[in-house]
N, C-alpha and C positions, 0 to 999 in steps of 0.2 A: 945651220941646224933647222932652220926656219923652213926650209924649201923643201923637203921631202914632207913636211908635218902641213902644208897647205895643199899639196898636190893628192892626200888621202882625203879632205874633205871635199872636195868640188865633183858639182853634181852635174847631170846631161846638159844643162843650157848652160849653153856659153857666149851665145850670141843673141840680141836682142829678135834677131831671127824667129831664133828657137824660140823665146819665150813669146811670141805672138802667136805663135802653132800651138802651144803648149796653152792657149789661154784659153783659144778659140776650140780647140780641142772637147776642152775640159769644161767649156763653159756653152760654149751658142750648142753644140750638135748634138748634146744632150737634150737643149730645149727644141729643138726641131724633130727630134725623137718621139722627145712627150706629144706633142703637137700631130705627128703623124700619126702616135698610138687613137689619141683622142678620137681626130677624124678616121680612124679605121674601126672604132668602135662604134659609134654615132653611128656611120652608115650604114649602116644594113635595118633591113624592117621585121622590129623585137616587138613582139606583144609588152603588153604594160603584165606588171606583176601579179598575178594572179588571175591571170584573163584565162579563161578555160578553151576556147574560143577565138584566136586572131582575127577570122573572116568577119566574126558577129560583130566585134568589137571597132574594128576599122570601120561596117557599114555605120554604126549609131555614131561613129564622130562624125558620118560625114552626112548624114541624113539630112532632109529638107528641113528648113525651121517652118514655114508656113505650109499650108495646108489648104486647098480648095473643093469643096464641098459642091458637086451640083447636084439641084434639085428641083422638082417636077413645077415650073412656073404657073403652070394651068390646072395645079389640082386645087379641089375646092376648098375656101378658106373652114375654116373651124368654127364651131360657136361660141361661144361665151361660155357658157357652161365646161364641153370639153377642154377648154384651155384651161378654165378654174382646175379640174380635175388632174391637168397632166401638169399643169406647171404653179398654178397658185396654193392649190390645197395641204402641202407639204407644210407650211406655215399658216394659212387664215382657217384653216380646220382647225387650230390645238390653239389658237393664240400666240405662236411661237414666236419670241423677241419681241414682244408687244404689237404684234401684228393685230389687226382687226379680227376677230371673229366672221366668218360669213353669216348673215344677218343680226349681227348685233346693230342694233342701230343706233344706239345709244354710242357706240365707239364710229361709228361711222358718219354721223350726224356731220362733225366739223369738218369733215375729209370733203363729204358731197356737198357742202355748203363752199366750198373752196371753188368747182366748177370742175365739167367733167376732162377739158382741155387737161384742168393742174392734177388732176388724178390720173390720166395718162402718164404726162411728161413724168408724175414720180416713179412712176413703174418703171417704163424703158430709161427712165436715168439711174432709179434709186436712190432710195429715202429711209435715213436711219439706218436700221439694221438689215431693212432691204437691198439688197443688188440689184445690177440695173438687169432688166428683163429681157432688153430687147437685141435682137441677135443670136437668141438662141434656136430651141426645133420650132416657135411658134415666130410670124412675123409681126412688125408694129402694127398691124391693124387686128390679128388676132388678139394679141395683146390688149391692146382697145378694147374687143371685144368681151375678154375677161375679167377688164375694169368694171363694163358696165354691167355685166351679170352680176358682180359683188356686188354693186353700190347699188342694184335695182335689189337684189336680196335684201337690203337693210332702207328699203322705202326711196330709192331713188327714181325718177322718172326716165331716165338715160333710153337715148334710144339705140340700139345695137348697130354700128356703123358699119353700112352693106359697104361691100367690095366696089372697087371705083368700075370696074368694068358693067358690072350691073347699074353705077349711076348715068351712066353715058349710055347706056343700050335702053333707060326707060327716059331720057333726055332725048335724041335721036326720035325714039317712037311719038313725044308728044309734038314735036317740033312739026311733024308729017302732017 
């Protein structure tokens, strides 16, 4: 009675055959599936979400990080004054961040007493609330130049430091 009541429950694998098929089936080709979905989705070139723009957006990931500036070697340098004007006055006009007033000399006494080298170096380094100065639209010797305007506005003796080319072209004429 046993043998017809076994032969209604057995199912397609019968052989350890089978159930290797039946595992690998059911188990690897599904993950080889996902695996070729993934890579068929990845591949192709999708703007980011919300980019209005694909071209724009592709050039600014892929844009230069540095930058090279050239500029006119041979124009003439600046004076003291206009350097004050275009890069110092933003601050030593109002006092801003305890910067010196131009011609206070009372606030600037300790500065020019320090020597005009250390009143340089603080500029093109920066000092305190200052940032450094140097490297920017004016060069280190204009820069100089703006030190000594200030620090001659508040009783300094500073002498305006001429351009090297002009030190060697009146060096040269005396040597003659």
């Amino acid at each position: 009675m046993s043998a017809p009541h076994d032969a209604a429950h057995t199912g397609p694998i019968q052989t350890p055959k089978q159930l290797l098929n039946t595992v690998i089936l059911a188990f690897v080709l599904p993950v080889f599936a996902i695996i070729g979905l993934v890579m068929f989705v990845t591949s192709g070139d999708k703007p980011g979400a919300g980019v209005a723009n694909p071209e724009q957006a592709v050039a600014q990931r892929i844009q230069k990080i540095g930058l090279v500036e050239i500029r006119d070697a041979n124009r003439p340098l600046r004076a003291g004054e206009a350097v004050y004007q275009g890069q110092c006055a933003a601050c030593h006009a109002t006092g801003a961040a305890g910067a010196p007033k131009l011609g206070d000399a009372a606030a600037w006494a300790p500065r020019i007493q320090t020597g005009f080298e250390a009143l340089v170096h603080s500029a093109l380094s920066g000092k305190g609330a200052m940032a450094p100065q140097g490297g920017g639209e004016f060069n280190d010797l204009e820069i100089a130049r703006g030190v000594a305007y200030m620090a001659n506005a508040a009783g300094a003796k500073f002498e305006e430091p001429a351009a090297p080319a002009a030190e060697g072209a009146s060096e040269a004429a005396s040597g003659s």
